[in-house]
Backbone as CSV, one residue per row, in Angstrom:
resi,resn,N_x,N_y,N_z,CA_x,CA_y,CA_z,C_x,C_y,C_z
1,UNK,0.823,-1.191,0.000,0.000,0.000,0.000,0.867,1.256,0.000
2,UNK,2.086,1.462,0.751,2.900,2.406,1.043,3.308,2.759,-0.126
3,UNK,3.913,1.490,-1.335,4.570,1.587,-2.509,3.729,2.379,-3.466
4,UNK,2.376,2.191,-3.757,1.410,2.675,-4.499,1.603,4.086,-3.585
5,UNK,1.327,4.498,-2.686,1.153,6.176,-2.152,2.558,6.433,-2.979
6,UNK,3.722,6.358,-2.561,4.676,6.933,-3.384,4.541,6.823,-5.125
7,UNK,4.517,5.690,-5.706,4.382,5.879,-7.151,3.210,6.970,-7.650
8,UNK,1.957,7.293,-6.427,0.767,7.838,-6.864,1.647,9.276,-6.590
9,UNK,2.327,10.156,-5.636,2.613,11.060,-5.222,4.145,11.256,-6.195
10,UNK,4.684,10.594,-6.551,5.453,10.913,-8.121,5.050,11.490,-9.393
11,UNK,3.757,10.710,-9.387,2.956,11.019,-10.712,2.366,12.511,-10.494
12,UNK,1.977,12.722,-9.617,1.459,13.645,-8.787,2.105,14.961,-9.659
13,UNK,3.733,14.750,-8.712,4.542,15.560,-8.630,4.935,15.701,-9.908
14,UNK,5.073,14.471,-10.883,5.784,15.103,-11.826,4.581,15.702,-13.038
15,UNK,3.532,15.047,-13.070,2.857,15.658,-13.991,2.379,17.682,-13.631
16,UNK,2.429,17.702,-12.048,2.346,19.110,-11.917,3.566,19.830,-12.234
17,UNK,4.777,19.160,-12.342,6.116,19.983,-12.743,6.155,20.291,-14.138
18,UNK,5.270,19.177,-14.871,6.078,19.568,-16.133,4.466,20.139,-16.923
19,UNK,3.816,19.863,-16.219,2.307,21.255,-16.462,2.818,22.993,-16.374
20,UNK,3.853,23.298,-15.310,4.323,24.546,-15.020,5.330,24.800,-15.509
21,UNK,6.233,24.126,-16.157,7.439,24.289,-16.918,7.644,23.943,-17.944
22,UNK,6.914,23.479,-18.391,6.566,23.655,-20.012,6.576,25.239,-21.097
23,UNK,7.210,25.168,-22.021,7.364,25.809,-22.985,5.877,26.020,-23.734
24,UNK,5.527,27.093,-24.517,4.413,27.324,-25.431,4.956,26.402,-27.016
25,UNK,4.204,25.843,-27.530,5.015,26.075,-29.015,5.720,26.853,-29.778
26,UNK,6.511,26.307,-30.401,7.400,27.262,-30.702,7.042,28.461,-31.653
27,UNK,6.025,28.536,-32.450,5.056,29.184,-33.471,4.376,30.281,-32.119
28,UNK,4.619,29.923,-31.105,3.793,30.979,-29.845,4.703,31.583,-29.089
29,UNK,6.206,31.556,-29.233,7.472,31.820,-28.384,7.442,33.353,-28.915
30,UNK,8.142,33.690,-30.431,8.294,34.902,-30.700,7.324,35.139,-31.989
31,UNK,7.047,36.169,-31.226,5.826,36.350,-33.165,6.252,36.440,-34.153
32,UNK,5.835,36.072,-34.998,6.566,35.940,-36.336,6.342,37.479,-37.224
33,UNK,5.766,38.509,-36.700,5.707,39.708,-37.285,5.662,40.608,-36.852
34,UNK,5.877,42.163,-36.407,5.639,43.243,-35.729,4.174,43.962,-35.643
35,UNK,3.509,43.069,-36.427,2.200,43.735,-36.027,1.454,43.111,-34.843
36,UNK,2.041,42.470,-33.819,1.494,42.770,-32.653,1.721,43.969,-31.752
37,UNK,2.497,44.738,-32.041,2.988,45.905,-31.608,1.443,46.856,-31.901
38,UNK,1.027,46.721,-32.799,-0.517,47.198,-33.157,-1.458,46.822,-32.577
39,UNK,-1.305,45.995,-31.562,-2.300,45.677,-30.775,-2.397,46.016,-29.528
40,UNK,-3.711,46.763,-29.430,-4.576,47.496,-28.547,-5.093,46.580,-27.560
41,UNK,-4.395,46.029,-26.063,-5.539,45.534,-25.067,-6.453,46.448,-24.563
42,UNK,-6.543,47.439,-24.965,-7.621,48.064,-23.895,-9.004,48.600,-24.912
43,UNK,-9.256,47.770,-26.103,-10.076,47.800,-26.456,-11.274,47.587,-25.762
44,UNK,-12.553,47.757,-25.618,-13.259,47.270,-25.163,-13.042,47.252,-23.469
45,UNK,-12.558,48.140,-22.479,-12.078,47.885,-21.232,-12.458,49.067,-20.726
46,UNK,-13.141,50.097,-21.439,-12.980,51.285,-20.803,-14.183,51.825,-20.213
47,UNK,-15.255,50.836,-20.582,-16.596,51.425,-20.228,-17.005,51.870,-18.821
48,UNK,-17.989,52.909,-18.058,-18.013,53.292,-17.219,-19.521,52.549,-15.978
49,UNK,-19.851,52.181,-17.155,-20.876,50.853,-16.297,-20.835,49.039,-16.779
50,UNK,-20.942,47.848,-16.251,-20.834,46.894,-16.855,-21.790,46.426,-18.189
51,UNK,-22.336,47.258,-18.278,-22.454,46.866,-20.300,-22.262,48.379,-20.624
52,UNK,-21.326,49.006,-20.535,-21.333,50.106,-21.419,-19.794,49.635,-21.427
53,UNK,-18.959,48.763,-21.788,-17.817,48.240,-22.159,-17.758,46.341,-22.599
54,UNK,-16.897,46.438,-23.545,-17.185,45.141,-24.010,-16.719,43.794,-22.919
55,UNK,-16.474,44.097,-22.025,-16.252,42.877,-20.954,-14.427,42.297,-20.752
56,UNK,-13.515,42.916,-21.716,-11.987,42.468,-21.947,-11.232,42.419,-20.318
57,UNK,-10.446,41.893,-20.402,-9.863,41.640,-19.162,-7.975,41.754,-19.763
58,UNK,-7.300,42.970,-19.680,-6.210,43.239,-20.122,-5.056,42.575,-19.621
59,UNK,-5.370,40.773,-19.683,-4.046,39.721,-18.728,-3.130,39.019,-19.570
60,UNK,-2.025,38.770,-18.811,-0.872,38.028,-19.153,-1.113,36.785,-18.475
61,UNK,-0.605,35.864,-19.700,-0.618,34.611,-19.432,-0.125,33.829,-20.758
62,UNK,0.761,32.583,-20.726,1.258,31.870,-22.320,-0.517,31.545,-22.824
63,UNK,-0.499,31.243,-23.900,-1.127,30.619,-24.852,-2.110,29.442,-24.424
64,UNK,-3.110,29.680,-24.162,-4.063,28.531,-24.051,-4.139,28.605,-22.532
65,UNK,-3.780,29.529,-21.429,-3.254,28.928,-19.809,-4.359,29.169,-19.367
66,UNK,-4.919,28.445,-18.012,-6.434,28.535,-17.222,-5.806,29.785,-16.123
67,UNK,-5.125,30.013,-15.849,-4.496,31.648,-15.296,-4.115,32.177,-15.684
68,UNK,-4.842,33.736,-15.398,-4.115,34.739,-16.005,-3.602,36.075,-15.069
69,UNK,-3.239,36.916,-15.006,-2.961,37.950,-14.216,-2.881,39.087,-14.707
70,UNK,-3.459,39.682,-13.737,-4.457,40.994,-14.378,-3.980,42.234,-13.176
71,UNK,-3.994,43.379,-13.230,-3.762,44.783,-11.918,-5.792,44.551,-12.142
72,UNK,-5.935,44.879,-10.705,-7.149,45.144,-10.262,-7.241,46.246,-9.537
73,UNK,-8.330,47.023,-10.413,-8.210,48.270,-10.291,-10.127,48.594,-9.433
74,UNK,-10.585,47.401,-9.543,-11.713,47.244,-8.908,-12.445,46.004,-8.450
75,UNK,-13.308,45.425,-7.485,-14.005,44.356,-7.079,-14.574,43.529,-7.936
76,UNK,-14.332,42.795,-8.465,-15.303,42.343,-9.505,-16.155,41.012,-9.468
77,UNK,-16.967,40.972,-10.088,-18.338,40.282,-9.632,-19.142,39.331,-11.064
78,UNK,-20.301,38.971,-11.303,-20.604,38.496,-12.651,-20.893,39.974,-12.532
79,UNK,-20.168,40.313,-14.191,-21.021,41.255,-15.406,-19.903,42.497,-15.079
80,UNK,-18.653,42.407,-13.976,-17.816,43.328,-13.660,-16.587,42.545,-13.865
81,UNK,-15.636,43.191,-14.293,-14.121,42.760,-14.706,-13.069,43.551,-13.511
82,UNK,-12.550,42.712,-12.981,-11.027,43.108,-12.148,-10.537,44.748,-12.527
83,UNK,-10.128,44.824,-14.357,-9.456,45.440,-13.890,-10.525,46.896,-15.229
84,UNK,-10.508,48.144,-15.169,-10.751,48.986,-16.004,-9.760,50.220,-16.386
85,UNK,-9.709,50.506,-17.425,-8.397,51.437,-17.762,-8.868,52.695,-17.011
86,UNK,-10.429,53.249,-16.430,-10.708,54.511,-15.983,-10.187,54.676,-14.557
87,UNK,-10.139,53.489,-13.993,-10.151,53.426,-12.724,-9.138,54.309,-12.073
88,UNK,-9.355,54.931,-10.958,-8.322,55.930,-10.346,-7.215,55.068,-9.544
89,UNK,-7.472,54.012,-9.091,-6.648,53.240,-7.611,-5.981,51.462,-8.482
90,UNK,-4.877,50.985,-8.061,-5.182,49.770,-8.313,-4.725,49.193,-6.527
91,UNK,-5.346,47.950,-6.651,-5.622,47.333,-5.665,-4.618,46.273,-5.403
92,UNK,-3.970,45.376,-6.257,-3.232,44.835,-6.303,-3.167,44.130,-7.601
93,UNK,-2.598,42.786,-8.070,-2.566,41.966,-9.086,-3.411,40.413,-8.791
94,UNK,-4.183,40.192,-9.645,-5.486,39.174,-9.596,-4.993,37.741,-10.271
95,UNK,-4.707,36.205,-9.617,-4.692,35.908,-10.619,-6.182,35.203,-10.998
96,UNK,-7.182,35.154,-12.545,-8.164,35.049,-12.162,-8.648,34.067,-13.007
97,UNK,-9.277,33.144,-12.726,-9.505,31.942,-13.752,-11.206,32.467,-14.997
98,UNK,-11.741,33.811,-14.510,-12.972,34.639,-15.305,-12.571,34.481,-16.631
99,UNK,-13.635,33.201,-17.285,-13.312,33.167,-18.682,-14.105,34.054,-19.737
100,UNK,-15.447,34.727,-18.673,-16.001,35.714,-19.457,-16.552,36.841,-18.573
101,UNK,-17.386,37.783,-19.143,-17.726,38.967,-17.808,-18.383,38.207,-17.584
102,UNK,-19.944,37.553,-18.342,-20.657,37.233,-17.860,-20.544,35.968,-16.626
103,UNK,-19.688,35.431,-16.430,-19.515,34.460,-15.375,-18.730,34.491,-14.171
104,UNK,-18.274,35.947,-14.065,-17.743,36.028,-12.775,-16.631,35.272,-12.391
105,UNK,-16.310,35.791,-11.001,-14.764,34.864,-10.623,-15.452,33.992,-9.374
106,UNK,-14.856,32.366,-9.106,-14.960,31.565,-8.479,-14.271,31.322,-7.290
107,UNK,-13.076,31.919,-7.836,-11.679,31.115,-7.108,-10.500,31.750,-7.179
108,UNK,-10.450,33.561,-7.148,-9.191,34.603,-7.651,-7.888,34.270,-6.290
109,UNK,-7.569,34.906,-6.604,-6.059,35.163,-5.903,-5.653,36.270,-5.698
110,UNK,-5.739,37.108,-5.157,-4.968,38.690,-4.806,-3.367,38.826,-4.308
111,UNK,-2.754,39.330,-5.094,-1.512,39.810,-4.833,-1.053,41.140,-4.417
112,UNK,-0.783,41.510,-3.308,-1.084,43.064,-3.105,0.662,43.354,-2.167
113,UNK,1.554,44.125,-3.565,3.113,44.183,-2.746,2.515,45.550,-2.401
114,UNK,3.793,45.749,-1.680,3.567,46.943,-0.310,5.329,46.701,0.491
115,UNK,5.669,47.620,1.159,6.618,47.388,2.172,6.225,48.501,3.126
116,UNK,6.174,47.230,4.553,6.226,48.386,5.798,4.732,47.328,6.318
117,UNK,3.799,48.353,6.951,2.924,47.271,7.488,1.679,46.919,6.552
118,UNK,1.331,45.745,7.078,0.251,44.865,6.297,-1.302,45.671,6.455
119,UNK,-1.667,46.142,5.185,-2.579,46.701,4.888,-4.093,45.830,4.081
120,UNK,-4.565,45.369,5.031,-5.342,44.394,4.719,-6.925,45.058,4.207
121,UNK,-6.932,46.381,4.329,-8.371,46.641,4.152,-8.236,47.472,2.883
122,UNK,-9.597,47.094,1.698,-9.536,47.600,-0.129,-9.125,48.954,0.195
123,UNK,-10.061,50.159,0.608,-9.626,51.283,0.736,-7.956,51.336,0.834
124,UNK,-7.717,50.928,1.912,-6.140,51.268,2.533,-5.295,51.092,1.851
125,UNK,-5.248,50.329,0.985,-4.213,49.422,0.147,-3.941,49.702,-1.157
126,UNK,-4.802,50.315,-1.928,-4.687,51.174,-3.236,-3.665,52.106,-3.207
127,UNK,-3.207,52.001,-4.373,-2.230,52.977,-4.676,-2.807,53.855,-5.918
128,UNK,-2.559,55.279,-6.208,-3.587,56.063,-6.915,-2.605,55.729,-7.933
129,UNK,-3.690,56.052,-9.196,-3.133,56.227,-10.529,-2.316,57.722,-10.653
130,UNK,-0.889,57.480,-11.196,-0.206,58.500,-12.149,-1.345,59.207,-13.477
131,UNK,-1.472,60.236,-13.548,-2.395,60.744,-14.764,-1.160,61.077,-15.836
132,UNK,-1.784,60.334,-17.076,-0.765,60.445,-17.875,-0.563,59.302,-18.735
133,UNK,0.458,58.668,-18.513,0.309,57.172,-19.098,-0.075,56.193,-18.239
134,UNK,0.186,54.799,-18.108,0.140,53.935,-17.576,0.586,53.461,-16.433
135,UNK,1.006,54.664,-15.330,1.445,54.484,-14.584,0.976,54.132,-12.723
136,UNK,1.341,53.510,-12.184,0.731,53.795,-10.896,2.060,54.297,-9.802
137,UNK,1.581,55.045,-8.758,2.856,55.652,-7.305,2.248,55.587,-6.329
């Protein structure tokens, strides 16, 4: 019985290692043209109520991945997205498995750096937007 727990907790281990360290294809590594440089994430992200924007969620993640990570710039809920380009504050970084607006998040993750003391409450913890470009201070 002992032998099976270890062979089961190998398999375990190695199929979660090489799930996370795996490479994209190689056709998905470097683009093959500069016109992704033309591409706009914040299409569709800017709206000021949840249907007056197309629902986009502006995240990083390889090719095909069930996580992604996103700055959350607000609470989000079904029919509300993490993060919006209007937003004044961000809150921290989300990682969020929301495969659409309409379905909301299940199961997020909040990442919120900081140095000095632990600021556990939404208000407190925002850092305001830089006006200007893309910046937050």
């Amino acid at each position: 019985m002992k032998g099976i727990s270890l062979i089961t907790l190998g398999l375990v281990t190695e199929s979660f290692t090489a799930s996370t360290t795996r490479l994209p294809p190689a056709p998905f590594r470097d683009p093959p043209s500069a016109a992704v440089d033309h591409v706009n994430t914040m299409i569709g992200n800017a709206g000021d109520t949840p249907n007056g924007s197309g629902g986009t969620i502006p995240s990083t993640a390889p090719p095909f991945a069930m996580t992604r990570w996103v700055a959350q710039t607000r609470r989000n809920y079904v029919s509300v997205t993490p993060y919006n380009v209007t937003g004044t504050h961000i809150y921290g970084f989300q990682g969020t498995h929301q495969p659409a607006i309409w379905m909301g998040e299940s199961g997020c993750v909040g990442v919120v750096p900081g140095a000095g003391e632990v600021r556990a409450g939404w208000e407190e913890r925002g850092m305001r937007k830089v006006e200007g470009e893309e910046r937050w201070g």
